[in-house]
DOTITOR-732016 format. One record per residue (C-alpha): residue in one letter; chain; y negated, x, z. Coordinates in steps of 0.2 Angstrom, whole numbers. Layout:
% residues N
vextor=A&loro=A&py=Y&px=X&pz=Z
...
% end
This chain:
% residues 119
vextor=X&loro=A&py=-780&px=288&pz=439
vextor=X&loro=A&py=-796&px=297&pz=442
vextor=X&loro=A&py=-794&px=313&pz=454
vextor=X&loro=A&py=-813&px=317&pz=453
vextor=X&loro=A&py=-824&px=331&pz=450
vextor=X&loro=A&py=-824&px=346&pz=464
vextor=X&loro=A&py=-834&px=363&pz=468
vextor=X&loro=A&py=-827&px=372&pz=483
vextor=X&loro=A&py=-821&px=389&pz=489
vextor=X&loro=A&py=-806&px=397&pz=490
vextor=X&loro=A&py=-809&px=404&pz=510
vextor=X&loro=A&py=-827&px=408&pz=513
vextor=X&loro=A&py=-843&px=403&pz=506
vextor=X&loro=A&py=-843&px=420&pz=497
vextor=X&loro=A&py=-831&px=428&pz=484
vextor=X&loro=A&py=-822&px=416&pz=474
vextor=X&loro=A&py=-826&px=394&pz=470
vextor=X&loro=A&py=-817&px=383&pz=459
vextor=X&loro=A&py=-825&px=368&pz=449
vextor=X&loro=A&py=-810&px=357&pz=449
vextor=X&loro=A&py=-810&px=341&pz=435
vextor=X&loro=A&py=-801&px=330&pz=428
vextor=X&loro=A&py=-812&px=325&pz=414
vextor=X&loro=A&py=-811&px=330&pz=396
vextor=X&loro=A&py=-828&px=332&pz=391
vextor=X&loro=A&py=-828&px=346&pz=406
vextor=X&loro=A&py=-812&px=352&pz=401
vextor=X&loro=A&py=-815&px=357&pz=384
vextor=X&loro=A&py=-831&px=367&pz=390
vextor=X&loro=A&py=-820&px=377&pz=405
vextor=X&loro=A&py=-807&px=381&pz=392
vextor=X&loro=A&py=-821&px=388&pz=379
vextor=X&loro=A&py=-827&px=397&pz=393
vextor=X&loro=A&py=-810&px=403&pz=399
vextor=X&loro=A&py=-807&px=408&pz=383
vextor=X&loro=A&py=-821&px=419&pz=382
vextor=X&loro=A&py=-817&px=438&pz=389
vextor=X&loro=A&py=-836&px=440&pz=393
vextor=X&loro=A&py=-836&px=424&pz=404
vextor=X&loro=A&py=-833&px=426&pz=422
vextor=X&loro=A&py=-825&px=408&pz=422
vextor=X&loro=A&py=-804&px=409&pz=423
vextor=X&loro=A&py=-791&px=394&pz=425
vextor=X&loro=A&py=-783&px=391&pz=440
vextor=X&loro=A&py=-774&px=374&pz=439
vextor=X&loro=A&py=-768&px=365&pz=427
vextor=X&loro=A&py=-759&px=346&pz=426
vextor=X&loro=A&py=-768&px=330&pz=432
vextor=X&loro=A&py=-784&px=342&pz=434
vextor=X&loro=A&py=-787&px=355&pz=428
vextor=X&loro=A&py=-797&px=370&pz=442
vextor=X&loro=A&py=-807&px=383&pz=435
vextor=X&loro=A&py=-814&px=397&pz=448
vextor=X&loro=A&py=-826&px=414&pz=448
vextor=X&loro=A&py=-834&px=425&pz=460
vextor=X&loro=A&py=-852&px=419&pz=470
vextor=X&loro=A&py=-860&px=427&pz=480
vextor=X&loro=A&py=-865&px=414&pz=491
vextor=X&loro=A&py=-864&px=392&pz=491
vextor=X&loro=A&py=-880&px=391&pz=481
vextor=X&loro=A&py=-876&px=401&pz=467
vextor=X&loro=A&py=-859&px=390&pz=465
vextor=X&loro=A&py=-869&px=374&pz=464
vextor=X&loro=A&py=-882&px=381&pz=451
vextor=X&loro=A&py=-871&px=389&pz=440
vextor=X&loro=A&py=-860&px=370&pz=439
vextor=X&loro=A&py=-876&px=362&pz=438
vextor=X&loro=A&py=-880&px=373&pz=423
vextor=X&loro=A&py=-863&px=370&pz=418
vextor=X&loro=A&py=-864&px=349&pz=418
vextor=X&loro=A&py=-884&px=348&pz=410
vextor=X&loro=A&py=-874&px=355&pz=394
vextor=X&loro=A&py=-866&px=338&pz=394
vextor=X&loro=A&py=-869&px=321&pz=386
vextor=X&loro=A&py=-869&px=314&pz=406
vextor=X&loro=A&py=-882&px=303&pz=413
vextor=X&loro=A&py=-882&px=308&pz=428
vextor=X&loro=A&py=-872&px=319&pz=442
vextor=X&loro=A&py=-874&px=319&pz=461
vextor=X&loro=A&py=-867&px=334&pz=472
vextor=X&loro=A&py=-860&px=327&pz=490
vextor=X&loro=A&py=-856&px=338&pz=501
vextor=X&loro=A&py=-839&px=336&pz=507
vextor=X&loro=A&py=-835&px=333&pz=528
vextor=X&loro=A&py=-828&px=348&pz=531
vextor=X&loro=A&py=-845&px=357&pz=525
vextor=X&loro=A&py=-836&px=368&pz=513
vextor=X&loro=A&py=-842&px=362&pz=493
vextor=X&loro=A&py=-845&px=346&pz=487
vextor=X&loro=A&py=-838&px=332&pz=474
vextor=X&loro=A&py=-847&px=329&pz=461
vextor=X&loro=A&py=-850&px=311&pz=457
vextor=X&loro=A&py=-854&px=311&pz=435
vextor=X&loro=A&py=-861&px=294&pz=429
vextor=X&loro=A&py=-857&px=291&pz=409
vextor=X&loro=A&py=-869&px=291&pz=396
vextor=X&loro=A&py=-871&px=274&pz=391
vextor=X&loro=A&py=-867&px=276&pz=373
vextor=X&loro=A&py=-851&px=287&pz=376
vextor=X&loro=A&py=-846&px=277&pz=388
vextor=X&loro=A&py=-829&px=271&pz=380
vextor=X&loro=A&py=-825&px=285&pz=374
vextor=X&loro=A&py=-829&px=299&pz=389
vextor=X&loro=A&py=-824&px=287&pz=402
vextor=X&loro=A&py=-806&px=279&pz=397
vextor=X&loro=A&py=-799&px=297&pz=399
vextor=X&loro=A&py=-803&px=296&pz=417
vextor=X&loro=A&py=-800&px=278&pz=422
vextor=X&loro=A&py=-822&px=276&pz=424
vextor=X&loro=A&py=-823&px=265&pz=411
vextor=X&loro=A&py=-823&px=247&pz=420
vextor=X&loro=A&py=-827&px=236&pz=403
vextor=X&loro=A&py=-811&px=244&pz=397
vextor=X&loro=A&py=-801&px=241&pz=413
vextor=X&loro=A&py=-806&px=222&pz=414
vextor=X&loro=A&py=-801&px=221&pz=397
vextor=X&loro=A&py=-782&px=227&pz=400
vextor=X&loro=A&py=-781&px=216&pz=414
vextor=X&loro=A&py=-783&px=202&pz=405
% end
């Protein structure tokens, strides 16, 4: 089951956001970078998806930084879309053509891979 991929604050548009994911390529990033005492990211949830969060001084800054975050990656293509409430956005994350088996079976994006089970 795919949960997605989310940036939105905690309460306000300022102080503290979490980029939530259940992606593994993601994943192993947030965790080097939670790992790190000199990164401002921390894990917040952990289990199906896995949240990371840090302090932004406003909407913008949150987006950039995640962008930043996501162009370090072997993705195609990724589109912010703001959520209806106004408050963050889900992040839809296209594969890579030539990772595509094996970034995308770990999230259920893979549809090659799903027709072939079903058959």
């Amino acid at each position: 089951m795919h949960y997605g991929n989310f940036l939105y604050p905690h309460l306000c548009n300022h102080g503290s956001w979490v980029f939530q994911t259940d992606r593994e390529e993601i994943i192993n990033l947030m965790q080097e970078r939670h790992w790190n005492t000199k990164s401002p990211w921390s894990q917040c949830l952990r289990g199906t998806s896995f949240g990371y969060t840090r302090d932004f001084y406003c909407a913008r800054d949150a987006k950039e930084s995640v962008t930043r975050i996501l162009s370090k990656l072997p993705l195609q293509a990724f589109d912010f879309i703001e959520l209806g409430d106004g408050k963050g956005w889900e992040i839809k994350i296209a594969c890579s053509p030539h990772n595509a088996a094996k970034l995308c079976a770990y999230t259920g994006d893979n549809q090659e891979q799903q027709s072939t089970k079903a058959a």
